[in-house]
NUTORRO-682333 format. One record per residue: residue in one letter; z negated, x, y of N, C-alpha, C, O in turn. Coordinates in nm, 4 decimals. Last residue first. Example, Ala and Ser with C-alpha at 12.3 -4.5 7.8 and 13.67 -1.06 7.14 Angstrom:
2
> drenba|n_zz|n_xx|n_yy|ca_zz|ca_xx|ca_yy|c_zz|c_xx|c_yy|o_zz|o_xx|o_yy
> S|-0.7080|1.2850|-0.2250|-0.7140|1.3670|-0.1060|-0.7870|1.2900|0.0030|-0.8039|1.3409|0.1138
> A|-0.7800|1.3190|-0.5690|-0.7800|1.2300|-0.4500|-0.7800|1.3200|-0.3300|-0.8465|1.4236|-0.3319
This chain:
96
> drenba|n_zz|n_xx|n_yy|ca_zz|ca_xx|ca_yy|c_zz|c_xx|c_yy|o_zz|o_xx|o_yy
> X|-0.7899|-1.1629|1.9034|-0.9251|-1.1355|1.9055|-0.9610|-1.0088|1.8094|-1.0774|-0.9702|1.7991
> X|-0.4886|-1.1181|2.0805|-0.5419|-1.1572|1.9542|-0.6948|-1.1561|1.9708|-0.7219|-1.1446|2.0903
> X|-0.3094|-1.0959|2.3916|-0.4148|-1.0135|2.2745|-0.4922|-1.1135|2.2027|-0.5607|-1.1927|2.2674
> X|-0.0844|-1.0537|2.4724|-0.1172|-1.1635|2.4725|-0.1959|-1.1347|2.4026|-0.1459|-1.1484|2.2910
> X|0.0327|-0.7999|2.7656|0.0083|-0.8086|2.6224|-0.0872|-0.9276|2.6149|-0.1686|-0.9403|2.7063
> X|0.2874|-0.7433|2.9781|0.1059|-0.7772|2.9743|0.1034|-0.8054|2.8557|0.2121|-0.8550|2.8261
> X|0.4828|-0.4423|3.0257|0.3983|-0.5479|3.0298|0.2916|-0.6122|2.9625|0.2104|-0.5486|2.8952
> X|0.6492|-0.1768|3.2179|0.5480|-0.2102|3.1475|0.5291|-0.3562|3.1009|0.5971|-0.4156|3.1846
> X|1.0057|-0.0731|3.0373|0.8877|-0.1488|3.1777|0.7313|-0.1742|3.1252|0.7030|-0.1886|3.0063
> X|1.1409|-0.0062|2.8289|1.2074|0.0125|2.9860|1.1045|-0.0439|3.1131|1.1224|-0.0521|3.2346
> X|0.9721|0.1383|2.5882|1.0039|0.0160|2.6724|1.0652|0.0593|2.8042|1.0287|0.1572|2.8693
> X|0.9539|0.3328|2.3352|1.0082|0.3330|2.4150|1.0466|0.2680|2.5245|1.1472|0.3117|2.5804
> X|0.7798|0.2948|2.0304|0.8854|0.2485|2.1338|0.8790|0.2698|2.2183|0.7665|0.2346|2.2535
> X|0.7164|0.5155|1.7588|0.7011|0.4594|1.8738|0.8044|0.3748|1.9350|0.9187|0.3836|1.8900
> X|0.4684|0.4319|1.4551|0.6375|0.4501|1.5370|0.6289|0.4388|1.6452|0.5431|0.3588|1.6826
> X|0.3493|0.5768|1.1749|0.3597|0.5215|1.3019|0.4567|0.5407|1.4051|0.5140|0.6457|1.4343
> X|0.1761|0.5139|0.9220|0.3275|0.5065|0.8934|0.3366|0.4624|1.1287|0.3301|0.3539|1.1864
> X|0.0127|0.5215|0.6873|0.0037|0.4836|0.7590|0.0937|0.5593|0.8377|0.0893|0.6811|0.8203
> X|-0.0402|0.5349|0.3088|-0.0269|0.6037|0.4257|0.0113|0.4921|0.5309|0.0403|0.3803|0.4882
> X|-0.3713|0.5215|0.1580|-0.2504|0.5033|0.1629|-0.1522|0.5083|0.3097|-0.2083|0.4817|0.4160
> X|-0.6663|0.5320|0.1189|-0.5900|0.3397|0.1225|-0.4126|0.4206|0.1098|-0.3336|0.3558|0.0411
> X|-0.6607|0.8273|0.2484|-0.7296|0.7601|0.0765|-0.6589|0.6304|0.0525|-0.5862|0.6279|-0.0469
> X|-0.4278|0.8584|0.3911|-0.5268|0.8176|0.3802|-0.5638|0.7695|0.2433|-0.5093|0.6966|0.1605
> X|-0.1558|1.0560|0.6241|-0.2140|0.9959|0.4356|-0.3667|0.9690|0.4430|-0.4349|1.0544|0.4998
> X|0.0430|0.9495|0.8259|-0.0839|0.9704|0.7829|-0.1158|0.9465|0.6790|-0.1124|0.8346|0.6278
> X|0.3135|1.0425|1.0034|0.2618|0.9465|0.8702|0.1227|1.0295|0.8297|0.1119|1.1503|0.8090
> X|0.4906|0.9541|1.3541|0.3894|1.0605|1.2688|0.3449|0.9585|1.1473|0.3361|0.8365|1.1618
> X|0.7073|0.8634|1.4468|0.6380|0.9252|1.5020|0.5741|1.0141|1.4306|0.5928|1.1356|1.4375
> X|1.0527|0.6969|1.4031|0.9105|0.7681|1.3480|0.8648|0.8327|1.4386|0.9419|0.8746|1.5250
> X|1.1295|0.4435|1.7100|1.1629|0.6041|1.6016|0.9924|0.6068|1.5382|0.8837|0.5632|1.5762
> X|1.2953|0.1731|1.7961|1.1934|0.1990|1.7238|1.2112|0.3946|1.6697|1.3022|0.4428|1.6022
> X|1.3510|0.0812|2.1647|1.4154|0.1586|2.0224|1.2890|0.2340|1.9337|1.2110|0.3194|1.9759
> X|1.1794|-0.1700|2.2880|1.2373|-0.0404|2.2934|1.2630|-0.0244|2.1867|1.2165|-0.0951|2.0973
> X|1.0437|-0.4211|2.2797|1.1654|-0.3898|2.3133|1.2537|-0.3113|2.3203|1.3720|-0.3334|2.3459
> X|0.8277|-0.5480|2.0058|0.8768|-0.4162|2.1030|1.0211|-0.4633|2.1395|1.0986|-0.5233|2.0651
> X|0.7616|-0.9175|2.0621|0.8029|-0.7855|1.9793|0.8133|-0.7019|2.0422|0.8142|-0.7304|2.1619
> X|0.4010|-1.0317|2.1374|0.5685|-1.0243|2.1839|0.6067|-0.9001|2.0567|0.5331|-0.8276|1.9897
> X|0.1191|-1.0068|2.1072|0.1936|-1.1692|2.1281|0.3663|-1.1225|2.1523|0.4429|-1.2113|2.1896
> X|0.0112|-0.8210|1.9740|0.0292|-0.8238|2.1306|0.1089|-0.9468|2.1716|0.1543|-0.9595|2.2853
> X|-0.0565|-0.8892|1.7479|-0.1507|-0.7964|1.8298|-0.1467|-0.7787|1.9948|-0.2241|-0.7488|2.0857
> X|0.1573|-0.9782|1.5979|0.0746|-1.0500|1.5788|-0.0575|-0.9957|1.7091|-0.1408|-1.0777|1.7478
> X|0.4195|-0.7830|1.6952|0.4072|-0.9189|1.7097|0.2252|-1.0225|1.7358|0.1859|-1.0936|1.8283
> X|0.2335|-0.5568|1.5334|0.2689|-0.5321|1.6738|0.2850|-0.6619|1.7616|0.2171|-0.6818|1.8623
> X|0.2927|-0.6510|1.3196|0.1684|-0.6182|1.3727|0.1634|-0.6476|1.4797|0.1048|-0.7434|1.5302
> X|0.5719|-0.6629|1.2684|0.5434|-0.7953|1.2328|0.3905|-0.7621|1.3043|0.3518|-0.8649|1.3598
> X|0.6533|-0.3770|1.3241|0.6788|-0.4399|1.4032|0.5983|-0.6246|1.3863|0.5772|-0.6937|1.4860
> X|0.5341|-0.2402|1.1061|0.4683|-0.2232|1.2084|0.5095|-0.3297|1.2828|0.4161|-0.3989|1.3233
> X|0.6627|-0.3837|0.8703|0.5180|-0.4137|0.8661|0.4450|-0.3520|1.0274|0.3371|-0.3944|1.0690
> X|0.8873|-0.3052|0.9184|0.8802|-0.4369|0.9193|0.7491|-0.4311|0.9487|0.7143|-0.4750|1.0583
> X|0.8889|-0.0208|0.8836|0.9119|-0.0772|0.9688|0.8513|-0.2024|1.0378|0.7953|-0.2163|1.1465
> X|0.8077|-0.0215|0.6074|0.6717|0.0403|0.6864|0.7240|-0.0765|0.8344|0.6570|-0.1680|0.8823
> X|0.8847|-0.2278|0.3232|0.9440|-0.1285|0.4466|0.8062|-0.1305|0.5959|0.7449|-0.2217|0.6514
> X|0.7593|-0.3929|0.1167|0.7697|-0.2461|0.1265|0.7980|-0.2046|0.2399|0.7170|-0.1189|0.2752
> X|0.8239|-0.6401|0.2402|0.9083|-0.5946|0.1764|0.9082|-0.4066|0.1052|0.9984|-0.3321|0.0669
> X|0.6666|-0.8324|0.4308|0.7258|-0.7064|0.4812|0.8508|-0.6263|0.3598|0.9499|-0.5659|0.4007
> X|0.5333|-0.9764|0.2615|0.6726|-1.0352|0.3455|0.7337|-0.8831|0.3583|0.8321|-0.8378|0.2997
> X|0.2993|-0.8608|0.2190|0.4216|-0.8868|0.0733|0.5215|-0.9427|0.1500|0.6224|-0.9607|0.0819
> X|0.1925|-0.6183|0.4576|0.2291|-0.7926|0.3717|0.3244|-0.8016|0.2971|0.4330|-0.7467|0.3156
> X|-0.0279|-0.3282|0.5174|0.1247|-0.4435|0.4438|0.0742|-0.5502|0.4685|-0.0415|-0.5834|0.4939
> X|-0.1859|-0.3499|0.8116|-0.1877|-0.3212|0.6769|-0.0651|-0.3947|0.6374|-0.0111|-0.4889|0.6953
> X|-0.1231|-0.2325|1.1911|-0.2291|-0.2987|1.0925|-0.1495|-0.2663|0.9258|-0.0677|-0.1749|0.9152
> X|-0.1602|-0.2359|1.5145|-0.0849|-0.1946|1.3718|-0.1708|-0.2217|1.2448|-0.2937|-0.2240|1.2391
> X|-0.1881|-0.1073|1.8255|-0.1097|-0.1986|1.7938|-0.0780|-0.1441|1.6385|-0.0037|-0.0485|1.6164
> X|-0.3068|0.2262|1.8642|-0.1906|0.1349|1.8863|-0.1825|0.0324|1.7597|-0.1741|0.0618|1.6405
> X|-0.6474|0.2302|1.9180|-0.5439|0.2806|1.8405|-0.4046|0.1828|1.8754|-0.4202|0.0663|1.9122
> X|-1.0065|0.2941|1.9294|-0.8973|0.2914|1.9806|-0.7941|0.3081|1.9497|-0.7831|0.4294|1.9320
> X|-1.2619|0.1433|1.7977|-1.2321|0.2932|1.8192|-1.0527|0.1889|1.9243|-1.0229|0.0742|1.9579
> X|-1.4531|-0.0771|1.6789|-1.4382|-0.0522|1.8546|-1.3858|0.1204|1.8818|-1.4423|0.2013|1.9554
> X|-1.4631|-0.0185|1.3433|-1.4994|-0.0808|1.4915|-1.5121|0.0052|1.6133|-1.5627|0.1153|1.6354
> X|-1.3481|0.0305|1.0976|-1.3129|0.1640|1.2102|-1.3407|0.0589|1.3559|-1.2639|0.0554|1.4521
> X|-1.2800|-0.2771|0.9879|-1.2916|-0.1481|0.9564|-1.2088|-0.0910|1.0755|-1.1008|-0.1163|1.1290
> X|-1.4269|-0.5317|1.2163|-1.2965|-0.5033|1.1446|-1.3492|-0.3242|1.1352|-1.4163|-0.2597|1.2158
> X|-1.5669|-0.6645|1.4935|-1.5643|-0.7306|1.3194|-1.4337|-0.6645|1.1663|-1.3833|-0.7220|1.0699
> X|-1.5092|-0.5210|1.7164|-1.6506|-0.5129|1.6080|-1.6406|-0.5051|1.5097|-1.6697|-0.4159|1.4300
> X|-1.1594|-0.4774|1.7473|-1.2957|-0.5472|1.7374|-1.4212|-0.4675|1.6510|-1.4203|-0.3869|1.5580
> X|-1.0278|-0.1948|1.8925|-1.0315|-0.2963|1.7836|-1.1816|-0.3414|1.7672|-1.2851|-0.2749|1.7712
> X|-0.8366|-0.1659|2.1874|-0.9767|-0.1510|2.1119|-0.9923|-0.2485|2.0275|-0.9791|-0.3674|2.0569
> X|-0.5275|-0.0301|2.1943|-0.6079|-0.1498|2.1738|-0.7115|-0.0835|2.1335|-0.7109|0.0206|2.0678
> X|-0.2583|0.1267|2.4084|-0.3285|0.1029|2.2581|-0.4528|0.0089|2.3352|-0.4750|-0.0177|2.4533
> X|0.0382|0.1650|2.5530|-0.0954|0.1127|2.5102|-0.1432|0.0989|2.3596|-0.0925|0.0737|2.2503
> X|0.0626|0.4392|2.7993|0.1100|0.3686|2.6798|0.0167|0.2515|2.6210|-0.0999|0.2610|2.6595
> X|0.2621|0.5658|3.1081|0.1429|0.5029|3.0285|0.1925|0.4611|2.8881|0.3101|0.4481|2.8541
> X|0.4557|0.6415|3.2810|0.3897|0.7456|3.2016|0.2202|0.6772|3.1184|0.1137|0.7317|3.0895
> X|0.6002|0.5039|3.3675|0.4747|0.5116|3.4398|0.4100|0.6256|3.4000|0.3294|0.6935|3.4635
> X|0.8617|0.5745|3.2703|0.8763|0.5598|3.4277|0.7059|0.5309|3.5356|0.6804|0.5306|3.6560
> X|0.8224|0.5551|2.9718|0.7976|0.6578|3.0658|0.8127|0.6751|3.2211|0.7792|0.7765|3.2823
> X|0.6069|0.4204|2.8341|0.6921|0.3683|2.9479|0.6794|0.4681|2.9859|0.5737|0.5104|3.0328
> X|0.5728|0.3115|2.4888|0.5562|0.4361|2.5825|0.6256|0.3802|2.6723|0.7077|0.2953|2.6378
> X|0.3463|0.1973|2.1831|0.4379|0.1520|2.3245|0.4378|0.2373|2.4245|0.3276|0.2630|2.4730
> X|0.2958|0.2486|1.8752|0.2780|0.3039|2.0083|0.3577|0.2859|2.0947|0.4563|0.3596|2.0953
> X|0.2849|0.0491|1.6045|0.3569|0.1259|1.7144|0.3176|0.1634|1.7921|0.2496|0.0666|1.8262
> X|0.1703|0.1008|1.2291|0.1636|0.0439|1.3841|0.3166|0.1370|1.4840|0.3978|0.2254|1.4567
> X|0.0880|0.0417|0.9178|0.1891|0.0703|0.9984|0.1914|0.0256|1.1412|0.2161|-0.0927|1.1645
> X|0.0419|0.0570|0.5758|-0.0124|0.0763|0.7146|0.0983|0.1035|0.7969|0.1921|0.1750|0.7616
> X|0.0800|0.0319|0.2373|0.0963|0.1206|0.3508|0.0126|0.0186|0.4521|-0.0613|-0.0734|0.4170
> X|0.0000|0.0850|-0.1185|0.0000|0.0000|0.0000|0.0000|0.0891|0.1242|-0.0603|0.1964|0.1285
C-alpha cells in the first residue's frame, strides 16, 4: 500500500502550501502537503491517489503540471510526492 500527496508551488510568490494535520489522525498537528493513503479506486497508481487527496484536503484539483518530487519508504510503505506548479495562489476549502 502507498501514500501519496502534492506540494503546491507558486513561484511568482514564492510560497507553497502545506497543512496542519489534525489532533485526531497519525503524526498529529505536524505539517505536510496535502496527501494521504491508497484507495482501491485509485488503481495502484500513486498519481491518482495524490491528486484524489489533494481534491478531498483542499476542496479543488491542482492546476499545475503534476512532476515526481521525492518517494519515501516507510515501514506502511512508500509515499510517493509530487509537485504542482500553479500559475497563482489560492484559497483552499479545508476539510477538518
Amino acid at each position: 500500500m502507498h501514500g501519496a500527496g502534492i506540494l503546491p508551488v507558486v513561484p511568482s510568490t514564492g510560497r507553497a502550501l502545506v497543512l496542519l494535520r489534525s489532533q485526531y489522525v497519525s503524526d498529529p498537528l505536524t505539517w505536510t502537503p496535502p496527501g494521504g493513503g491508497e484507495d482501491p479506486f485509485d488503481d495502484g497508481q500513486p498519481r491518482w491517489t495524490a491528486v484524489r487527496e489533494f481534491v478531498e484536503e483542499v476542496g479543488r484539483p491542482p492546476s499545475g503540471h503534476l512532476m515526481p518530487l521525492a518517494t519515501v519508504y516507510n515501514p506502511t510503505g512508500p509515499f510517493h510526492l509530487f509537485v504542482s506548479v500553479e500559475p497563482k495562489e489560492f484559497e483552499p476549502k479545508l476539510d477538518w
